[in-house]
C-alpha positions as CSV (number, residue, x, y, z in Angstrom):
1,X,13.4,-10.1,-7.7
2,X,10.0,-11.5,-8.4
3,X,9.1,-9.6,-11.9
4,X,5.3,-10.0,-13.3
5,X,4.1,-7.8,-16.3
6,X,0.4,-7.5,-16.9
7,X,-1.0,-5.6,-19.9
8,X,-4.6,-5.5,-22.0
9,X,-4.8,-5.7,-25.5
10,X,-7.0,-6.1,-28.4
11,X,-7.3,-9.4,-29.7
12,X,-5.0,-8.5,-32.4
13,X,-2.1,-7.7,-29.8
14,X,-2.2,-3.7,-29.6
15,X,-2.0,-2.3,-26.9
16,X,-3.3,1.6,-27.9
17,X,-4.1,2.9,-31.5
18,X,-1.0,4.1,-34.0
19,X,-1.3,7.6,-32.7
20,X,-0.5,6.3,-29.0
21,X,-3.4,7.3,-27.5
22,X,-4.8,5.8,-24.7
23,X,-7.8,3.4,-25.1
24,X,-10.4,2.0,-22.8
25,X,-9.5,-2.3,-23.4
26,X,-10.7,-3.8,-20.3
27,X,-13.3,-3.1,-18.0
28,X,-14.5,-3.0,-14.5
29,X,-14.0,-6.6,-13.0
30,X,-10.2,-6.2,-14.7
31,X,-9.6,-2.9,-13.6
32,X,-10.5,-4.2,-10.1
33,X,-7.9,-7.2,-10.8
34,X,-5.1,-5.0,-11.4
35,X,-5.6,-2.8,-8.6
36,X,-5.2,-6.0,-6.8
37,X,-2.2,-7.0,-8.3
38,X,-0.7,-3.3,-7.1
39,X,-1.4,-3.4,-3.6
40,X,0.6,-7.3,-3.6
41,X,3.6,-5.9,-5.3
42,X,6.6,-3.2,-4.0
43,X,6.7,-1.4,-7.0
44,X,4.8,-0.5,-10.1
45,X,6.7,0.1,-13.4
46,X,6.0,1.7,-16.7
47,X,8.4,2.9,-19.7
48,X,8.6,6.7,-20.4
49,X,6.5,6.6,-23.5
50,X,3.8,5.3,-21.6
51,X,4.6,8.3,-18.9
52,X,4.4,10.8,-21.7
53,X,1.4,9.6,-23.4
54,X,-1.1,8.7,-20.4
55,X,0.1,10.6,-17.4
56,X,-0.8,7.5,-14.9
57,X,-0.3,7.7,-11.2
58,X,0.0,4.1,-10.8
59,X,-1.5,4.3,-7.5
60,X,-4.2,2.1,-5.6
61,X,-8.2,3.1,-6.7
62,X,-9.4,0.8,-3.5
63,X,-9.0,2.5,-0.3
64,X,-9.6,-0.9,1.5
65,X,-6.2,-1.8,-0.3
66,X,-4.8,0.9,0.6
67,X,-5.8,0.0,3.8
68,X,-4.4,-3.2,4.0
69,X,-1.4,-2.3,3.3
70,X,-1.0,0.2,6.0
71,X,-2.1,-2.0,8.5
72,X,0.6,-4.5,7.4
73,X,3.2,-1.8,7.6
74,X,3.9,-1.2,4.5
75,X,3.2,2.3,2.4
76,X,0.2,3.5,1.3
77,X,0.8,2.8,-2.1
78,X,3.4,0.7,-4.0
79,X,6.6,2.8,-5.5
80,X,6.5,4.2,-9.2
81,X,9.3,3.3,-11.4
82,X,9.8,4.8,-14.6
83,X,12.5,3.3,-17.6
84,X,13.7,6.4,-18.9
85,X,17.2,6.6,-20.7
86,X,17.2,9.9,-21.2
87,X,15.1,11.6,-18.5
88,X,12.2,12.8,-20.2
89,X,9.9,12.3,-17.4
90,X,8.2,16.0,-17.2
91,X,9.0,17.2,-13.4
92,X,5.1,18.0,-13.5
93,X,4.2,14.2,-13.8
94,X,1.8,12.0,-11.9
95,X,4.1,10.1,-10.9
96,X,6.0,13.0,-9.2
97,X,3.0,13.9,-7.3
98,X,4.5,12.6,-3.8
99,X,1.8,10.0,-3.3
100,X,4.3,7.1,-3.4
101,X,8.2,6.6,-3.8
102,X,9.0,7.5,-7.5
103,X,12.5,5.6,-9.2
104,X,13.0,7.3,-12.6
105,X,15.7,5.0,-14.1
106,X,18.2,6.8,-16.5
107,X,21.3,6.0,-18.9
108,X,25.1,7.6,-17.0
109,X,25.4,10.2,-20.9
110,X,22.4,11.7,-19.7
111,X,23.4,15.1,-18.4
112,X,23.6,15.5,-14.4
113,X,21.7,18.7,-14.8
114,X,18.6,16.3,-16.1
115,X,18.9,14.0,-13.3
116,X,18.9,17.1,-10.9
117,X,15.5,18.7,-12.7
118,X,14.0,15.1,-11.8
119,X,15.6,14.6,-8.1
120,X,14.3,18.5,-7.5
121,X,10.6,17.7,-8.6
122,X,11.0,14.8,-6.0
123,X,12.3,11.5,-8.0
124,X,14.8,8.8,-6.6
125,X,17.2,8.9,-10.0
126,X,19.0,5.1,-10.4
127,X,22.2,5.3,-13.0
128,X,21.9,2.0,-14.9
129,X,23.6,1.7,-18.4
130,X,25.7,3.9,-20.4
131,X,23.2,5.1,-23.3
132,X,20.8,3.3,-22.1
133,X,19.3,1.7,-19.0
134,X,21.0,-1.3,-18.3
135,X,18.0,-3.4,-16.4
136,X,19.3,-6.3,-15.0
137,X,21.7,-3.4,-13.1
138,X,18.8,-1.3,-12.6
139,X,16.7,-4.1,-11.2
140,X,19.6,-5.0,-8.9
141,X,19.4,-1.5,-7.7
142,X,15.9,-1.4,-6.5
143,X,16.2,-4.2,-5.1
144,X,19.0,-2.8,-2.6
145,X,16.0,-0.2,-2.3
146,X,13.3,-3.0,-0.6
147,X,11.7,-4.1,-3.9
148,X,11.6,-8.1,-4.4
149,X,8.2,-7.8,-6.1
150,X,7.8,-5.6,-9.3
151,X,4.8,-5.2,-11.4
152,X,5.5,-3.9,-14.9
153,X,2.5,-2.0,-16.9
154,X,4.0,-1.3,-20.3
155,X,4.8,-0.2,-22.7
156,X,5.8,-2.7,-25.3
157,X,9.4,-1.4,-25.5
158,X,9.8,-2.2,-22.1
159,X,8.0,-5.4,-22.0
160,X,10.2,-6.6,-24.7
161,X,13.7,-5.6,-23.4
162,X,12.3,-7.3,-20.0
163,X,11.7,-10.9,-21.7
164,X,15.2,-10.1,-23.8
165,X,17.1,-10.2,-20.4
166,X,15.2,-13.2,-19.1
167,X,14.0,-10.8,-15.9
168,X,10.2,-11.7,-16.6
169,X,8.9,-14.3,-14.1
170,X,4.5,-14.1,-14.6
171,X,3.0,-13.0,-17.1
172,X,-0.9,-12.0,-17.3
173,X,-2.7,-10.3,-20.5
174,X,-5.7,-9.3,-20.6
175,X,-7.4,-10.3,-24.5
176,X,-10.5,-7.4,-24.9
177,X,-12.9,-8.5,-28.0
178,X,-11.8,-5.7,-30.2
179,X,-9.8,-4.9,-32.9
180,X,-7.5,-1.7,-33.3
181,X,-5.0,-2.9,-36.3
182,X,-2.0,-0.4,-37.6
183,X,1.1,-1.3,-38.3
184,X,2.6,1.3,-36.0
185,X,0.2,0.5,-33.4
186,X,2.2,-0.6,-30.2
187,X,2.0,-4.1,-29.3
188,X,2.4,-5.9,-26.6
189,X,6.1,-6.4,-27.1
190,X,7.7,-4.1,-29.6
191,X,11.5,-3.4,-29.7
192,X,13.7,-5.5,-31.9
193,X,11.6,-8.6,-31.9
194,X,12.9,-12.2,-31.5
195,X,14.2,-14.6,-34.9
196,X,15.2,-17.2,-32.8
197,X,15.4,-18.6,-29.0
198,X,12.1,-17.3,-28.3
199,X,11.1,-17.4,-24.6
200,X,9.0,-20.3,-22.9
201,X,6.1,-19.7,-21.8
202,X,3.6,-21.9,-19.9
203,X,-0.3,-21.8,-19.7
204,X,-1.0,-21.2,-15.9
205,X,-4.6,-20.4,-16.0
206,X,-7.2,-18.9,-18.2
207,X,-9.9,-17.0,-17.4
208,X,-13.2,-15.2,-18.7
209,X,-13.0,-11.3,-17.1
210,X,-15.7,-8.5,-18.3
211,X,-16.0,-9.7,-22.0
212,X,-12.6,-10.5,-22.8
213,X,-10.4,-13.4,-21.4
214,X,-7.5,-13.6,-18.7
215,X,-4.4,-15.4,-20.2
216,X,-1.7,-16.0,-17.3
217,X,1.3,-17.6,-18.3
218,X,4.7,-18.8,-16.2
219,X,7.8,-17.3,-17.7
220,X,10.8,-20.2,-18.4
């Protein structure tokens, strides 16, 4: 699987303020570029904090995209995939809306009943892990499901434990002139952090978008 996580964030690396709320970093042209980058991929994916905290639908704005991709046989709109150890996904979701295929990828000590609340309100629930979602066996799942290109969207949790397992292939960050500080403030990848054996990335192209800059990067 072909994995490529694309995120915006101030130039001092958050990517919302320390209360979590979502924040208006790029503009139109990059809005326009990542609705792009949805329509060439199988599946979109976000963490559940980022599902809690800005309701996204994580579908296609263009209908001309949406468009193209009917016309090459393929769905409307790309899949939605959540990483969510412990099904907190609220049945009432965006994402559940029935617009597009919706994964919702939990941890096996989650209780069936909360799998069953999700597969009611119309979710495809993937076991991966034991307390939490294992995602190279999750990834390896959805792949069995069609998916050989996925687009991750946050949040920085997620983005993190990606690069840890060495799934992330392309890279692309979107640098908005602004600053939003905090220590708490989420950043582009949170979780543990790296000491040591830091991944490799290389500069593939930079470019200037609305008033910020484009930073794509090939993932070693």
């Amino acid at each position: 699987m072909h994995v490529v996580v694309n995120a915006a964030m101030s130039a001092d690396g958050k990517l919302s303020t320390r209360r979590r709320e979502q924040v208006a970093i790029s503009g139109p042209e990059d809005f326009d570029r990542v609705d792009a980058l949805r329509a060439d991929v199988d599946a979109v994916m976000v963490g559940v904090g980022t599902v809690l905290a800005d309701n996204p639908s994580l579908t296609l704005d263009d209908p001309a995209l949406v468009r193209e991709r009917e016309d090459a046989g393929e769905s409307p709109h790309p899949a939605r995939v959540v990483a969510d150890s412990h099904a907190r996904t609220p049945p009432d979701a965006k994402l559940l809306d029935g617009t597009a295929e919706t994964f919702v990828l939990v941890a096996e000590e989650e209780p069936i009943e909360h799998r069953e609340t999700l597969e009611e309100a119309g979710a495809t629930v993937v076991v991966a892990g034991e307390n939490r979602v294992a995602l190279p066996e999750a990834l390896d799942e959805l792949a069995s499901h069609g998916v050989e290109r996925l687009m991750v969207e946050g949040g920085g949790e997620l983005i993190f434990s990606l690069f840890d397992a060495g799934l992330v292939d392309e890279l692309s960050v979107f640098v908005a002139p602004k600053i939003i500080g905090g220590r708490d403030a989420p950043t582009l990848a949170d979780g543990d952090g790296f000491v040591g054996d830091f991944p490799d990335l290389e500069l593939a192209g930079v470019e200037r978008i609305d008033d910020g800059v484009l930073l794509e990067y090939d993932c070693e």
